[in-house]
mmCIF file of the N, C-alpha and C atoms, coordinates in Angstrom:
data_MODEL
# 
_entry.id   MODEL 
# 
loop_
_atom_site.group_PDB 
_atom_site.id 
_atom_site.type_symbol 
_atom_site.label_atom_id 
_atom_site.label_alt_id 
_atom_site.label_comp_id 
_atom_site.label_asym_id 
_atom_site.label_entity_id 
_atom_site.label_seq_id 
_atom_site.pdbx_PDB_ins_code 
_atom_site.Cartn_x 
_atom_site.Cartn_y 
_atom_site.Cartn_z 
_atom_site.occupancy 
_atom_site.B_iso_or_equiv 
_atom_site.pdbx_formal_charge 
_atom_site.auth_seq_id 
_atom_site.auth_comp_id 
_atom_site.auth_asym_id 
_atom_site.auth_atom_id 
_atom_site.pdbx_PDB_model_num 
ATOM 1   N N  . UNK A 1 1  ? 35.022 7.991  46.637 1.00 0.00 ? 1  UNK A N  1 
ATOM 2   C CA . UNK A 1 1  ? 35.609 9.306  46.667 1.00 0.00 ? 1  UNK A CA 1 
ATOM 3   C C  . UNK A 1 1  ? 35.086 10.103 45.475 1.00 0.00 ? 1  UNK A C  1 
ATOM 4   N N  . UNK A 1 2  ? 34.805 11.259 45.624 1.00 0.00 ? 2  UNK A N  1 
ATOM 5   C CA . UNK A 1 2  ? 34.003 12.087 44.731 1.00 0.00 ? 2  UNK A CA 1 
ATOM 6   C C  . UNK A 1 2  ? 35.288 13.275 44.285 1.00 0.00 ? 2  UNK A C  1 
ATOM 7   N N  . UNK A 1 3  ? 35.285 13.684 43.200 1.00 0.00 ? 3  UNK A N  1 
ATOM 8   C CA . UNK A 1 3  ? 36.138 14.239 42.501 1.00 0.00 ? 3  UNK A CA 1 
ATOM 9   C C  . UNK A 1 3  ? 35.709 15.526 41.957 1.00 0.00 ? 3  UNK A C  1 
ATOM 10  N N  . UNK A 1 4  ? 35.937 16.984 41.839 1.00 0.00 ? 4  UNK A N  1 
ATOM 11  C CA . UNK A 1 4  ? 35.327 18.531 41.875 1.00 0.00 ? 4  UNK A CA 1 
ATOM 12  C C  . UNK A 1 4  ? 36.249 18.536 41.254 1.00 0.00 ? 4  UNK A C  1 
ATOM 13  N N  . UNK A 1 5  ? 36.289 19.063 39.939 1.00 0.00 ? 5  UNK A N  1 
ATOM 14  C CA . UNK A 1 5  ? 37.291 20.067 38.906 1.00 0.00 ? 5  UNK A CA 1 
ATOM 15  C C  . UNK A 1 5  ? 36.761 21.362 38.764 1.00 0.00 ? 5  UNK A C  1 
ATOM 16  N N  . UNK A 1 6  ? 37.886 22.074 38.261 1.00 0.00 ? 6  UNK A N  1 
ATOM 17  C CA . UNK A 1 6  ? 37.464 23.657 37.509 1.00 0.00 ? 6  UNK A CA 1 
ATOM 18  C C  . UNK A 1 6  ? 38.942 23.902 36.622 1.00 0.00 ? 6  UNK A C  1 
ATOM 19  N N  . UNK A 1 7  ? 38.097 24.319 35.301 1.00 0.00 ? 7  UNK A N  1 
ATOM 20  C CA . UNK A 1 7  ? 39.467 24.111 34.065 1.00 0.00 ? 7  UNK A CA 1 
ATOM 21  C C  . UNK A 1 7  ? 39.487 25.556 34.131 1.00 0.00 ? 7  UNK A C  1 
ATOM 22  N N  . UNK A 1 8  ? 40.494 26.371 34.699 1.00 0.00 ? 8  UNK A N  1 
ATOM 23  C CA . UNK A 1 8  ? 40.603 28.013 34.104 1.00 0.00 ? 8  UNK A CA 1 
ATOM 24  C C  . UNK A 1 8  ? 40.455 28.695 32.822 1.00 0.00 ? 8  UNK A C  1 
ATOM 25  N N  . UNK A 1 9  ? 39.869 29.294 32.345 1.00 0.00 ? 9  UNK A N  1 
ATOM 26  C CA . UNK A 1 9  ? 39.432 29.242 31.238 1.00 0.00 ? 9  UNK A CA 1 
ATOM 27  C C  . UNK A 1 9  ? 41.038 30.433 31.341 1.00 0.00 ? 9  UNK A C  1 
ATOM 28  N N  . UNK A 1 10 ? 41.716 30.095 30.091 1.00 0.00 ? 10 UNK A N  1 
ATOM 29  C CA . UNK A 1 10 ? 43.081 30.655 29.891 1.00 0.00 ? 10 UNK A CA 1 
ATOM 30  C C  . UNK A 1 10 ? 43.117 31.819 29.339 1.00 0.00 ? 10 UNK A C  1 
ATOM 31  N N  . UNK A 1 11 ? 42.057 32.807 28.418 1.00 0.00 ? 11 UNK A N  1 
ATOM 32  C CA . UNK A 1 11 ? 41.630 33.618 28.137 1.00 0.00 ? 11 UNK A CA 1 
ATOM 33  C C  . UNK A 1 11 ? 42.068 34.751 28.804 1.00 0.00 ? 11 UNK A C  1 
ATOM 34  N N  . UNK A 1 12 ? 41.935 34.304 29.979 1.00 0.00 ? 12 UNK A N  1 
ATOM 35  C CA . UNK A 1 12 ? 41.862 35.595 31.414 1.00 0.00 ? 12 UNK A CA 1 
ATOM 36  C C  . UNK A 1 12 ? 43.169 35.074 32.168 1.00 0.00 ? 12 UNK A C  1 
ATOM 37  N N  . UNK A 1 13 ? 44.133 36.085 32.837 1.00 0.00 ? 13 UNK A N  1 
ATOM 38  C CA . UNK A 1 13 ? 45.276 35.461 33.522 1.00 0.00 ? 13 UNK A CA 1 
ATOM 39  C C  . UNK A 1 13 ? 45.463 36.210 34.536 1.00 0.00 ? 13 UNK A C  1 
ATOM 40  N N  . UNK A 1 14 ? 46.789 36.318 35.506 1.00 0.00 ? 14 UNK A N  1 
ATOM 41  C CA . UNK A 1 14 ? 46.293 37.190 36.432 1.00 0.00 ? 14 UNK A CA 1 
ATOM 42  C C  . UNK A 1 14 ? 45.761 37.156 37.298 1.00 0.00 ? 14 UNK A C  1 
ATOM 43  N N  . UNK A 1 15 ? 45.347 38.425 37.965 1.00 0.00 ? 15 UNK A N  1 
ATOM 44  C CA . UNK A 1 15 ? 44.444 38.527 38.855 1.00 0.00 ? 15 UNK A CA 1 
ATOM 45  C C  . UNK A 1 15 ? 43.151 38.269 38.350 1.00 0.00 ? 15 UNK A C  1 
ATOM 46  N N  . UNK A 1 16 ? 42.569 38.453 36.977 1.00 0.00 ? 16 UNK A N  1 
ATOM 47  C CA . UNK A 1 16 ? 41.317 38.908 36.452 1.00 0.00 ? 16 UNK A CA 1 
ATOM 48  C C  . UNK A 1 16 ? 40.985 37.069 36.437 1.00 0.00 ? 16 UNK A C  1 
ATOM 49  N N  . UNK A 1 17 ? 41.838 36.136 35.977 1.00 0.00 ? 17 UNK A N  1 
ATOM 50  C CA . UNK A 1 17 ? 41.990 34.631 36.010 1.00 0.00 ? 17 UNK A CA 1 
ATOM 51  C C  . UNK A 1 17 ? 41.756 34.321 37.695 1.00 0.00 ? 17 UNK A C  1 
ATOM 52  N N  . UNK A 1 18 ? 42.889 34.816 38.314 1.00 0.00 ? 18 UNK A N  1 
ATOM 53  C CA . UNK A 1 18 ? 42.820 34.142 39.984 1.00 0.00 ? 18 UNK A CA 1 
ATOM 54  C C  . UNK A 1 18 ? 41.410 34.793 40.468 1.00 0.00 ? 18 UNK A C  1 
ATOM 55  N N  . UNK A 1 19 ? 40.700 35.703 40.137 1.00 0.00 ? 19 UNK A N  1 
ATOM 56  C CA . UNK A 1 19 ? 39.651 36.671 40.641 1.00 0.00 ? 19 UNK A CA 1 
ATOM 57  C C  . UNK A 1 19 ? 38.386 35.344 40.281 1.00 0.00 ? 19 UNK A C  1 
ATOM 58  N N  . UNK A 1 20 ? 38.066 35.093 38.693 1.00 0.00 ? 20 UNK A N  1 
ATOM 59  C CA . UNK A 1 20 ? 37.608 34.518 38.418 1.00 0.00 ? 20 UNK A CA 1 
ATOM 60  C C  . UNK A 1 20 ? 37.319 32.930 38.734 1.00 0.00 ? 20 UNK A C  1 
ATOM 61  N N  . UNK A 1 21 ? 38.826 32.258 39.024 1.00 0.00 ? 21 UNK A N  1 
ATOM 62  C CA . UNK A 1 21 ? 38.616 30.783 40.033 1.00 0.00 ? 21 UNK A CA 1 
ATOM 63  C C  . UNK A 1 21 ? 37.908 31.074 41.261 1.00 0.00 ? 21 UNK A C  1 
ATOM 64  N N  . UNK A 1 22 ? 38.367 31.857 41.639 1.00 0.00 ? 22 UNK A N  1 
ATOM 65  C CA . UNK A 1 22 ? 38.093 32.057 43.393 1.00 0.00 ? 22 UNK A CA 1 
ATOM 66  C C  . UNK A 1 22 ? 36.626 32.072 43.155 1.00 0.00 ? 22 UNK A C  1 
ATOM 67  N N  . UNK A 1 23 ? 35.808 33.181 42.549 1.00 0.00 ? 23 UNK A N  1 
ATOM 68  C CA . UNK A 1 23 ? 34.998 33.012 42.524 1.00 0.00 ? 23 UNK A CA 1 
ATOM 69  C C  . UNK A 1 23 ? 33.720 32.250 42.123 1.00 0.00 ? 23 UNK A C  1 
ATOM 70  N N  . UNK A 1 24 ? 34.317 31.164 41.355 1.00 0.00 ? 24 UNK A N  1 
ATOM 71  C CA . UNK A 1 24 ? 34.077 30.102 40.844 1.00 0.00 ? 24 UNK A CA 1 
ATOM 72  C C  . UNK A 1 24 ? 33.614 29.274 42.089 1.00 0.00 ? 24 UNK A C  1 
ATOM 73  N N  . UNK A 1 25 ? 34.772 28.863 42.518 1.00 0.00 ? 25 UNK A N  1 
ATOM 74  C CA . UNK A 1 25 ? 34.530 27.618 43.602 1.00 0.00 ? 25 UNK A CA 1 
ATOM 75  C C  . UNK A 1 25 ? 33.570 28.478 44.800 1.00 0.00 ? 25 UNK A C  1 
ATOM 76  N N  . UNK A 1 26 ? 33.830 29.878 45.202 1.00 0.00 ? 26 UNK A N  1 
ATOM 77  C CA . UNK A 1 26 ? 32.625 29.890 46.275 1.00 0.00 ? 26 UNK A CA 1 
ATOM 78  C C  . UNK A 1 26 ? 31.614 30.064 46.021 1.00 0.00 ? 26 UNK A C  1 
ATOM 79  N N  . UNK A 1 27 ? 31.143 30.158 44.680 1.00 0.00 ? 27 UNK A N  1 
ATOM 80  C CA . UNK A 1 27 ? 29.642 30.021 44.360 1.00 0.00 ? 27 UNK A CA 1 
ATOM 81  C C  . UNK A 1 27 ? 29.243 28.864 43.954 1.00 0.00 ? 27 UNK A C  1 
ATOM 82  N N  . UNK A 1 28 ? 30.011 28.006 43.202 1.00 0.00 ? 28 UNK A N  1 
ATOM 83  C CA . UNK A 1 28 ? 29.480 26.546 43.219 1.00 0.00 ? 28 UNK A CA 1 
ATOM 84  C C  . UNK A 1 28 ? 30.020 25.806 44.324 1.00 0.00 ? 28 UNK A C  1 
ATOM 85  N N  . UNK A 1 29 ? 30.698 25.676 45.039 1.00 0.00 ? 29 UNK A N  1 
ATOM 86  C CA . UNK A 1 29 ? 30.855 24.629 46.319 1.00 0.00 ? 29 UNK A CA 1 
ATOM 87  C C  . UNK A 1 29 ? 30.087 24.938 46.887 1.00 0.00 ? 29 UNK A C  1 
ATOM 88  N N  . UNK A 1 30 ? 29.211 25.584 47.330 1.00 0.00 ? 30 UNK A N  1 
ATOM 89  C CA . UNK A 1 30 ? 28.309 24.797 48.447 1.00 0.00 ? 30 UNK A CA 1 
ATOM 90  C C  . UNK A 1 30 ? 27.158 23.707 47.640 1.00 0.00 ? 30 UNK A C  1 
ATOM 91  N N  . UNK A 1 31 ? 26.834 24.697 46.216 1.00 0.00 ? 31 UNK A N  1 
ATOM 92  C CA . UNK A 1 31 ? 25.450 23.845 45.850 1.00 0.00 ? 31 UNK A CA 1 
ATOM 93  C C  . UNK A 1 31 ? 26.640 21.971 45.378 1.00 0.00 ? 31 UNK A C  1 
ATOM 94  N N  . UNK A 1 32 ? 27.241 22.102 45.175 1.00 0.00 ? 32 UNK A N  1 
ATOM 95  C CA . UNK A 1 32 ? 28.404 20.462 44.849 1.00 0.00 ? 32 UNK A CA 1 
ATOM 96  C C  . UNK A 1 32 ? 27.836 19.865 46.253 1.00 0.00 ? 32 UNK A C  1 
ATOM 97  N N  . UNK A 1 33 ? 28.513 20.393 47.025 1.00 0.00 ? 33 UNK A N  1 
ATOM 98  C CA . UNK A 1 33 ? 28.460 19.565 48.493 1.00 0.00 ? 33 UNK A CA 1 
ATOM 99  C C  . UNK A 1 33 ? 27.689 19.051 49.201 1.00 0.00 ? 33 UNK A C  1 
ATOM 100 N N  . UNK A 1 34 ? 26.297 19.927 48.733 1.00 0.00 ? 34 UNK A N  1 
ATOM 101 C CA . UNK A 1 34 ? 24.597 19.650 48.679 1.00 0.00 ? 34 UNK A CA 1 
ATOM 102 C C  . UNK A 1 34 ? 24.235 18.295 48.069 1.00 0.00 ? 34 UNK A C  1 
ATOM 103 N N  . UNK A 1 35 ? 24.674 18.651 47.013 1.00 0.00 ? 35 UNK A N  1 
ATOM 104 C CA . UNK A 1 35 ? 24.562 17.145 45.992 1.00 0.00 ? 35 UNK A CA 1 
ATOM 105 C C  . UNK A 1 35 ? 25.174 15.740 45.879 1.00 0.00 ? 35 UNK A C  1 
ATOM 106 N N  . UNK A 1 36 ? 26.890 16.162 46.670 1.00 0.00 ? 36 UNK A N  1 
ATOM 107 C CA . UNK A 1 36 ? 27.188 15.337 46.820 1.00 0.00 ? 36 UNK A CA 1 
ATOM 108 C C  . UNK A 1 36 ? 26.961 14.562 48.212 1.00 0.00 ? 36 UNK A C  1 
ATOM 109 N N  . UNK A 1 37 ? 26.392 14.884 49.112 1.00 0.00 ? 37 UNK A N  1 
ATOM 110 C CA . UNK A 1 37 ? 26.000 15.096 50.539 1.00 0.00 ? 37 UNK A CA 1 
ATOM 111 C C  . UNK A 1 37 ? 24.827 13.624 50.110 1.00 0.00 ? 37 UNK A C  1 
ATOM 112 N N  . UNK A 1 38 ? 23.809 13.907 49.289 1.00 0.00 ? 38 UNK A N  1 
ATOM 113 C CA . UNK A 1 38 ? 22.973 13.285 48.690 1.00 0.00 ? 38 UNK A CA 1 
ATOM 114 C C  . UNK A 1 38 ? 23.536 11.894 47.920 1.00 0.00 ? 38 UNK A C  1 
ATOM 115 N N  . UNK A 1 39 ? 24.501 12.238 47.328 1.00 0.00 ? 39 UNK A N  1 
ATOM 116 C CA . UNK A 1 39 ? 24.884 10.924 46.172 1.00 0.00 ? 39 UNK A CA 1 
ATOM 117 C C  . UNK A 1 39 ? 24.723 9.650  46.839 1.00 0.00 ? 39 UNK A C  1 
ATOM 118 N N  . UNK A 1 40 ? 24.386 8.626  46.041 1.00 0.00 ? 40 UNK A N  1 
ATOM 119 C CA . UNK A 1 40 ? 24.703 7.245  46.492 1.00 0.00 ? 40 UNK A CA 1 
ATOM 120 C C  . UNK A 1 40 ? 25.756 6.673  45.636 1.00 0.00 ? 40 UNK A C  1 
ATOM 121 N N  . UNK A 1 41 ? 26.858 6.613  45.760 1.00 0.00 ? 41 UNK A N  1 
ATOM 122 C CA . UNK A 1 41 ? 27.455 6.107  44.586 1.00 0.00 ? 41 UNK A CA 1 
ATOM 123 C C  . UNK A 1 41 ? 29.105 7.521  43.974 1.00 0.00 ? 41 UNK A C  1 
ATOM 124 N N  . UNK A 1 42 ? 29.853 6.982  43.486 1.00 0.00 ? 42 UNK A N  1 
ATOM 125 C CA . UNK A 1 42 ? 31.041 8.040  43.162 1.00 0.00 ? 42 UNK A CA 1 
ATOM 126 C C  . UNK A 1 42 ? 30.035 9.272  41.947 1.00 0.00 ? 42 UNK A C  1 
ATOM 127 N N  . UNK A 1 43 ? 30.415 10.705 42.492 1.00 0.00 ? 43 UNK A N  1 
ATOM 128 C CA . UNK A 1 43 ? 30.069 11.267 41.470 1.00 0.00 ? 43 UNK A CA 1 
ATOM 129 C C  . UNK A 1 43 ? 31.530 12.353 41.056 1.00 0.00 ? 43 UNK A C  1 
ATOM 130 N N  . UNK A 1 44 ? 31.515 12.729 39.611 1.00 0.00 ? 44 UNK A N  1 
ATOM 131 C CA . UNK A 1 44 ? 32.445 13.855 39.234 1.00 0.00 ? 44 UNK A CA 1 
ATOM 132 C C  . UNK A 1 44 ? 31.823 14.972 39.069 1.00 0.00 ? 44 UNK A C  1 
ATOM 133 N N  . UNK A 1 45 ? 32.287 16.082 39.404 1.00 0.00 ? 45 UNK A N  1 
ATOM 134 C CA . UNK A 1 45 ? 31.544 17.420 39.254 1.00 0.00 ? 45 UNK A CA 1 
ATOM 135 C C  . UNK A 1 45 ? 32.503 18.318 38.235 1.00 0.00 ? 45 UNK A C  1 
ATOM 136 N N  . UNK A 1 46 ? 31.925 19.335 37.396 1.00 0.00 ? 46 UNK A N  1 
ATOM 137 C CA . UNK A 1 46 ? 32.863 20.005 36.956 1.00 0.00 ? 46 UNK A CA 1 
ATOM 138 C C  . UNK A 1 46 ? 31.826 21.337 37.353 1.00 0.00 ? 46 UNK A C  1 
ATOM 139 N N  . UNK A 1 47 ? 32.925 22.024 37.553 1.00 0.00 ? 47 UNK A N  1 
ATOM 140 C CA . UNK A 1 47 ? 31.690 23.805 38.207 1.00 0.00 ? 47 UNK A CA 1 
ATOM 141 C C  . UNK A 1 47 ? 32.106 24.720 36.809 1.00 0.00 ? 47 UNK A C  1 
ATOM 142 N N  . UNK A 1 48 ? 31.190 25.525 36.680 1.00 0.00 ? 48 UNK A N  1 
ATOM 143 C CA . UNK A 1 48 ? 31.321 26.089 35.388 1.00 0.00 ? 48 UNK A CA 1 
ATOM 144 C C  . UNK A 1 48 ? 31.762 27.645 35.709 1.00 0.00 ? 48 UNK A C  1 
ATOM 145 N N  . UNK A 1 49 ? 33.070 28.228 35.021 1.00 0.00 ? 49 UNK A N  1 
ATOM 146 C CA . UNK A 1 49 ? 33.723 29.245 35.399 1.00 0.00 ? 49 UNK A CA 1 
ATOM 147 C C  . UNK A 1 49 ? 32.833 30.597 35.084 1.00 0.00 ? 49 UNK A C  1 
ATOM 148 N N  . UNK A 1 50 ? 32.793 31.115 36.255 1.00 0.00 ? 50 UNK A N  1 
ATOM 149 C CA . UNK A 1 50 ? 31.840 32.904 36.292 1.00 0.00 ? 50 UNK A CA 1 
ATOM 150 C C  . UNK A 1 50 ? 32.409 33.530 35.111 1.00 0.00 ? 50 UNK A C  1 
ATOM 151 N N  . UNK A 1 51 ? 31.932 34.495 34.372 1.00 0.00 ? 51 UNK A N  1 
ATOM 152 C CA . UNK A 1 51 ? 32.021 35.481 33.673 1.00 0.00 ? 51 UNK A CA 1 
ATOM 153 C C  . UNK A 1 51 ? 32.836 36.371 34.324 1.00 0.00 ? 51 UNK A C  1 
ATOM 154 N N  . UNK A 1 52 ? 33.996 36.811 33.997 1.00 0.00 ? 52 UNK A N  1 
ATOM 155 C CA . UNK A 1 52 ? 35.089 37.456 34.380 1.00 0.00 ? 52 UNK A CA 1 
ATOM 156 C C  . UNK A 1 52 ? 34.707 38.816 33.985 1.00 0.00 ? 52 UNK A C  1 
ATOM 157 N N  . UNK A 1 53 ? 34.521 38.817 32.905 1.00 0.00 ? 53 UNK A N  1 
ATOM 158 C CA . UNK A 1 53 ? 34.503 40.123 31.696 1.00 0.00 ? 53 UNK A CA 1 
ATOM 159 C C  . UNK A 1 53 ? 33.863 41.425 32.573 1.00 0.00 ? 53 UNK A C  1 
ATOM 160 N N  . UNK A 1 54 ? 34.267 42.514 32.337 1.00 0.00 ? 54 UNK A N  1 
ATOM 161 C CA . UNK A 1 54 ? 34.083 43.895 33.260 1.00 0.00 ? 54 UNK A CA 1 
ATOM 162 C C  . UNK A 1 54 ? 32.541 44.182 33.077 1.00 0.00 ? 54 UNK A C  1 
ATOM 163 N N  . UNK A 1 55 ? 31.745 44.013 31.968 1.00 0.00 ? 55 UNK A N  1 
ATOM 164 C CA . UNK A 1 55 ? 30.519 44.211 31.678 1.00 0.00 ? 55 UNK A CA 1 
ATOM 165 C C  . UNK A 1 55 ? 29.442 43.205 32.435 1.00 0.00 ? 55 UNK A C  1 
ATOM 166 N N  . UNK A 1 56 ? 29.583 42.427 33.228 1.00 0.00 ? 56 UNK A N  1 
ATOM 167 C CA . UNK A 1 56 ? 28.781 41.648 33.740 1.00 0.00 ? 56 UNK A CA 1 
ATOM 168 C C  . UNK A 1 56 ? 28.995 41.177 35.139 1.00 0.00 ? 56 UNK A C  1 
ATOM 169 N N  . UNK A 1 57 ? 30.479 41.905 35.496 1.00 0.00 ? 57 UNK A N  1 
ATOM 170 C CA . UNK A 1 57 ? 30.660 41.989 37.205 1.00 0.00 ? 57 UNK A CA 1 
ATOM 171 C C  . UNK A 1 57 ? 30.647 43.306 37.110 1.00 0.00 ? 57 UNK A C  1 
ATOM 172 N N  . UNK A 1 58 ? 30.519 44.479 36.875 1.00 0.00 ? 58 UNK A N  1 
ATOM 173 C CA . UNK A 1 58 ? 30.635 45.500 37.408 1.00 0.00 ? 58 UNK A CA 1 
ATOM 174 C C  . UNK A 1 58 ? 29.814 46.802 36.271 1.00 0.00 ? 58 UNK A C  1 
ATOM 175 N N  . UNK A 1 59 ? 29.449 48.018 37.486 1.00 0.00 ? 59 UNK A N  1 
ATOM 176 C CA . UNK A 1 59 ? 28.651 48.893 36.375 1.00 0.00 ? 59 UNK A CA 1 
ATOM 177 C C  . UNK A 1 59 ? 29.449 50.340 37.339 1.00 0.00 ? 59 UNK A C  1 
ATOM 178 N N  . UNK A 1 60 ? 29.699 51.076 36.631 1.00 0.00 ? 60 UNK A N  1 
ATOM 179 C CA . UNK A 1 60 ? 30.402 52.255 37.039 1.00 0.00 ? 60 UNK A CA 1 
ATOM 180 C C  . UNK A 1 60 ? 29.710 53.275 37.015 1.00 0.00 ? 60 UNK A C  1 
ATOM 181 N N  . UNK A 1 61 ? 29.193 54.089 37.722 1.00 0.00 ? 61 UNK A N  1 
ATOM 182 C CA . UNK A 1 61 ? 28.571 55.590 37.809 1.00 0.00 ? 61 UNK A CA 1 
ATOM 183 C C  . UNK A 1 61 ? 29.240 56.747 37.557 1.00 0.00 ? 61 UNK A C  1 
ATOM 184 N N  . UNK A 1 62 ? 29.000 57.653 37.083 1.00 0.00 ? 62 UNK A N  1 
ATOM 185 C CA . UNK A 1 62 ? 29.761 58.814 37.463 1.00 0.00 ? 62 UNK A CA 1 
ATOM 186 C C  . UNK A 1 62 ? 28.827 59.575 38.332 1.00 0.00 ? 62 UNK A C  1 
ATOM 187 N N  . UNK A 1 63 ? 28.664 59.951 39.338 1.00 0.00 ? 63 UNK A N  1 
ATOM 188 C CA . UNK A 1 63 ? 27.794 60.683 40.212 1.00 0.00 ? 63 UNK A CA 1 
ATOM 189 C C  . UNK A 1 63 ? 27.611 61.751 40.027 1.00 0.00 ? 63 UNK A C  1 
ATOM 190 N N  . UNK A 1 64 ? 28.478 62.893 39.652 1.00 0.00 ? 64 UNK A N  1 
ATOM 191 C CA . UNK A 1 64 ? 28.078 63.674 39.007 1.00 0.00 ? 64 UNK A CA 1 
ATOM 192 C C  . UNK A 1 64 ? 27.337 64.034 37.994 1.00 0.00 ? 64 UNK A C  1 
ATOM 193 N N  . UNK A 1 65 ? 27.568 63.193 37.034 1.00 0.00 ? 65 UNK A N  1 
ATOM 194 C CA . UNK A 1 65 ? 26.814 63.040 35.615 1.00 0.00 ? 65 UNK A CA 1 
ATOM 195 C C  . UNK A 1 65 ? 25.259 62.410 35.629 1.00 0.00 ? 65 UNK A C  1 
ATOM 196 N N  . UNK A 1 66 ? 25.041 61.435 37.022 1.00 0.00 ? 66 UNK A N  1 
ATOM 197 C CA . UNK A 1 66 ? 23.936 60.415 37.156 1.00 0.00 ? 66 UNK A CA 1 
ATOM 198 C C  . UNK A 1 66 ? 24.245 59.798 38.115 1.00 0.00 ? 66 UNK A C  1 
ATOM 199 N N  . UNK A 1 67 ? 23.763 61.240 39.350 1.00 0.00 ? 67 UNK A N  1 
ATOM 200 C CA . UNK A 1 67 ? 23.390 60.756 40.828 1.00 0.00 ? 67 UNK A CA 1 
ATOM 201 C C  . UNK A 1 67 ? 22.563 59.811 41.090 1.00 0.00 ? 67 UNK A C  1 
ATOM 202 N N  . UNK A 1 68 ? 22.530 57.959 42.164 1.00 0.00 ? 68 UNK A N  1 
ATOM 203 C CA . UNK A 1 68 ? 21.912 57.717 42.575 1.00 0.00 ? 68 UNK A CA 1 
ATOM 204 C C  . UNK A 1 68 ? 21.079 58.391 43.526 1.00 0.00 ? 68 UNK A C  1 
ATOM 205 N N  . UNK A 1 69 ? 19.785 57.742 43.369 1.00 0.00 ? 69 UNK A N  1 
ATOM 206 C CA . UNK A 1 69 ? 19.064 57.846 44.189 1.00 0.00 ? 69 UNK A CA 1 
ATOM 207 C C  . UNK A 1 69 ? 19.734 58.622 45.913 1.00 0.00 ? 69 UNK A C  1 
ATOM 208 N N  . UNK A 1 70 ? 20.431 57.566 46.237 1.00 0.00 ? 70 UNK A N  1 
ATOM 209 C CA . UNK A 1 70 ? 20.684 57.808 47.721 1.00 0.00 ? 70 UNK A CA 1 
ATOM 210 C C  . UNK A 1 70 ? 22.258 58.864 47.660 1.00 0.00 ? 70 UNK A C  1 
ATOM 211 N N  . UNK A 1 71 ? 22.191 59.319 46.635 1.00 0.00 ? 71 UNK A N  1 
ATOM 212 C CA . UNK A 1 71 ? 23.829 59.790 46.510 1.00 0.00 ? 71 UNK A CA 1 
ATOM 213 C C  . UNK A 1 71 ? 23.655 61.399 47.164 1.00 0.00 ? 71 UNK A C  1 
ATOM 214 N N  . UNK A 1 72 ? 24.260 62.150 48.052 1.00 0.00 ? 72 UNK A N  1 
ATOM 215 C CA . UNK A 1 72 ? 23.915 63.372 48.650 1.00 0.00 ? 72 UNK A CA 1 
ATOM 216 C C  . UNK A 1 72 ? 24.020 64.462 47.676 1.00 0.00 ? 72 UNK A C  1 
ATOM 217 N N  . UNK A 1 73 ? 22.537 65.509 47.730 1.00 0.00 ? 73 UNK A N  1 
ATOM 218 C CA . UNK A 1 73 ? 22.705 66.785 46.490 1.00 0.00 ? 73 UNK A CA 1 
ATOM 219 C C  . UNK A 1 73 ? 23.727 67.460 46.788 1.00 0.00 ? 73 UNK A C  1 
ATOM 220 N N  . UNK A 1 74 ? 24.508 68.216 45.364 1.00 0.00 ? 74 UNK A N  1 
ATOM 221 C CA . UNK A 1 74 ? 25.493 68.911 45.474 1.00 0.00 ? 74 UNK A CA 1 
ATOM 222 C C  . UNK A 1 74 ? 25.435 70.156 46.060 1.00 0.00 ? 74 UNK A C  1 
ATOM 223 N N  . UNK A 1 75 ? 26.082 70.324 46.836 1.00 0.00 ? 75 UNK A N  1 
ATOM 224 C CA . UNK A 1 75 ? 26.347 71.756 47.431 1.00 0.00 ? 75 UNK A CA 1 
ATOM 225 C C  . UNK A 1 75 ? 26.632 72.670 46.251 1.00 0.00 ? 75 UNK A C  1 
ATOM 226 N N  . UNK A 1 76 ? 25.635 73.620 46.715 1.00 0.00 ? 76 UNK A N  1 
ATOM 227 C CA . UNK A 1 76 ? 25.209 75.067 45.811 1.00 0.00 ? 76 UNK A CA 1 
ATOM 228 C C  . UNK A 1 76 ? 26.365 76.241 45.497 1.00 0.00 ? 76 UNK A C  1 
# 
């Protein structure tokens, strides 16, 4: 029997914490299951918790200030 942990890093709580597990396990469970799919023998996995922090999931525009590319010109 093969054994998958993830320690919440306590830092973060909440939603910004529950946001962060969740996304934890669906980006490392599949590559685990790959590997363990492979194992010969018991293995332990520990998956290493995503970067929660606002600067590295997310980038904010103001469209007005710094229209994308595909963003529609302002009416005159």
């Amino acid at each position: 029997m093969h054994r998958i942990e993830y320690r919440q890093n306590h830092k973060h709580g909440g939603l910004v914490g529950l946001g962060a597990a969740i996304a934890t396990v669906c980006a490392g469970l599949p590559h685990a299951l790959a590997e363990l799919d492979k194992a010969v023998g018991q293995r332990l996995v520990s998956l290493n918790g995503v970067d929660p922090s606002q600067q590295s999931r997310l980038r904010i525009v103001d469209p007005e200030a710094a229209p994308p590319k595909f963003w529609p010109a302002a009416s005159a």
